[in-house]
N, C-alpha and C positions, 0 to 999 in steps of 0.2 A: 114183435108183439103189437106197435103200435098201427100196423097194417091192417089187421081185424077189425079193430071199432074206428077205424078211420074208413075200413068198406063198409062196415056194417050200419054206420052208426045207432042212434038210438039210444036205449037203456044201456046196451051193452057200451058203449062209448062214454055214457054220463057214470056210469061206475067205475071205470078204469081210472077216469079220469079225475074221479072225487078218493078213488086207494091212491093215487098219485099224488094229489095235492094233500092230502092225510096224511102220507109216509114224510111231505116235504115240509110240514108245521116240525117236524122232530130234527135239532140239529144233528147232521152227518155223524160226527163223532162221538153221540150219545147212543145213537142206533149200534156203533161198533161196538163201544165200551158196552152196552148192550148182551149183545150176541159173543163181548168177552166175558160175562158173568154166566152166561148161560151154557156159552160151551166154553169152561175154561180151559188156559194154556192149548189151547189146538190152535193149530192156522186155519183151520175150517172156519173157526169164532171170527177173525178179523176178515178173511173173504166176505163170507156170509154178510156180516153187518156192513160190508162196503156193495156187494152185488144188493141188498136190499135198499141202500140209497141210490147207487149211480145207474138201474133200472130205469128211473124216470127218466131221464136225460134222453135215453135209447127211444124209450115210449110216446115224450113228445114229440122227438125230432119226427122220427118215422110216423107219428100220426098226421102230424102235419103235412109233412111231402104227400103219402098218403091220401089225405082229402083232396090236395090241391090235383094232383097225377086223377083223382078217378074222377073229378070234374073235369077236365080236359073233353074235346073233340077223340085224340085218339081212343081214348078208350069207351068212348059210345060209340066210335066207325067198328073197334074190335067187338064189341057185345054185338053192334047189329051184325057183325057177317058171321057170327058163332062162335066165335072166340071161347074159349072156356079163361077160369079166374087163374089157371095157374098159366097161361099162355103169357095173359095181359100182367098176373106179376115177370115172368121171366122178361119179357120183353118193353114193356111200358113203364111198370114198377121199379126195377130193380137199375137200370141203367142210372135210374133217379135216387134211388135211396141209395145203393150201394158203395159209392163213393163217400158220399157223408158218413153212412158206418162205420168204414175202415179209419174214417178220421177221427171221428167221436171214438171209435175204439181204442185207439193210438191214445188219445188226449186221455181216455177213462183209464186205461192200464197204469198210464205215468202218473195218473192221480194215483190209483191206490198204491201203487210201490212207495209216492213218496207220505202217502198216508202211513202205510204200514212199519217204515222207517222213523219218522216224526213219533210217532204210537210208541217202537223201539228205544227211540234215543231219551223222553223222556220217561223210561222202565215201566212203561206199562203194556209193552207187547210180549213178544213172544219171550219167553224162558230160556235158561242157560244151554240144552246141547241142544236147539233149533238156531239153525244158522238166519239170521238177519241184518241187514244192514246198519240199520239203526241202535241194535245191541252191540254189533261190532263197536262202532263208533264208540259207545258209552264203557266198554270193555278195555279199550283201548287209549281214552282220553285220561285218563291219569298218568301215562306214562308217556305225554305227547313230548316232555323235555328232552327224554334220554333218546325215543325213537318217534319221530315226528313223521316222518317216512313210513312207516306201521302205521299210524292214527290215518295218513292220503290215501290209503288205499281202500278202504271200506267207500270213503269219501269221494275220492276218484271213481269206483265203483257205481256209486249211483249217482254221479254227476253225468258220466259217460251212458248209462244205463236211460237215463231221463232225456237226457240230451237226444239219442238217437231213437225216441218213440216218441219226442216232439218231436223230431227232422220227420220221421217216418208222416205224420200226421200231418204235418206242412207241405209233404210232396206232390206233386201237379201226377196227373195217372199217363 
C-alpha cells in the first residue's frame, strides 16, 4: 500500500499519511476493544481492530523503501529505456521491500496472536466454545495445583508459537 503515494506522491501521499498518523493518536488496544463492541464475540472484531492499527507499520516501512528505491539512478535508466511500473516494481522494487515484509509480517502476526492471547487471558477476548490461547490459559489456571502439566500446555503453545514467527522473522534469506 505504501508503494502508491511513495510513487505517486503529492496529495495522495499527504493523505495517507495524515489517515496513518490519525489512526496512531488512538491507542492499539482501544482500536481493538473498539471493533470488540462493534462486532461482538466474533474473531473478525479482534482481527479487524488489530489489521486497522498494525497497517501503518506496513505503510510506512514500504513508503519509505519506496521513495528511497524510485530516487535511485536504476530506476530513471529503467523509465528512460521503457520500462513500464510493474517491470521496475518486480525487479527494482520488490527485491527491496520484499524481505522487510516477510519480516515485518513475521514480527506483526506474533504481535497479534500475543495481543489476542493477553485480550483472552484477561477475559475480555474471545467467548467460551472459540478455541484461544489466552482463554485456555484462564480456563485452566484454577486448577494449576492438581494438573499444572494442563495449565504448560496452552502456555507452551504460544511460547512455541511466538518463538518460531520471531525465529522466522530474524532469518537471513
Amino acid at each position: 500500500m505504501g508503494r502508491w503515494p511513495g510513487w505517486r506522491g503529492g496529495w495522495i501521499d499527504r493523505g495517507l499519511s495524515l489517515l496513518a498518523d490519525s489512526v496512531l493518536a488512538l491507542p492499539a488496544l482501544l482500536m481493538v476493544l473498539m471493533m470488540g463492541v462493534i462486532l461482538p464475540s466474533t474473531p473478525l472484531a479482534f482481527w479487524a481492530g488489530l489489521a486497522a492499527v498494525q497497517w501503518i507499520e506496513f505503510f510506512r516501512l514500504t513508503r519509505s523503501v519506496a521513495r528511497s528505491q524510485l530516487a535511485s539512478p536504476a530506476v530513471e535508466a529503467a523509465t528512460l529505456q521503457g520500462f513500464g511500473p510493474l517491470w521496475v516494481f518486480r525487479r527494482i522494487l520488490w527485491p527491496e521491500i520484499g524481505p522487510m515484509l516477510r519480516t515485518a509480517t513475521a514480527f506483526g502476526v506474533a504481535n497479534a496472536i500475543a495481543a489476542i492471547a493477553a485480550l483472552g487471558f484477561v477475559s475480555v477476548g474471545m467467548r467460551a466454545p472459540t478455541p484461544e490461547l489466552g482463554l485456555m490459559m484462564v480456563e485452566l489456571l484454577p486448577s494449576w495445583r492438581e494438573a499444572p502439566f494442563a495449565l504448560l500446555q496452552p502456555v507452551a503453545a504460544c511460547f512455541a508459537l511466538l518463538l518460531s514467527l520471531n525465529l522466522i522473522a530474524g532469518g537471513r534469506e
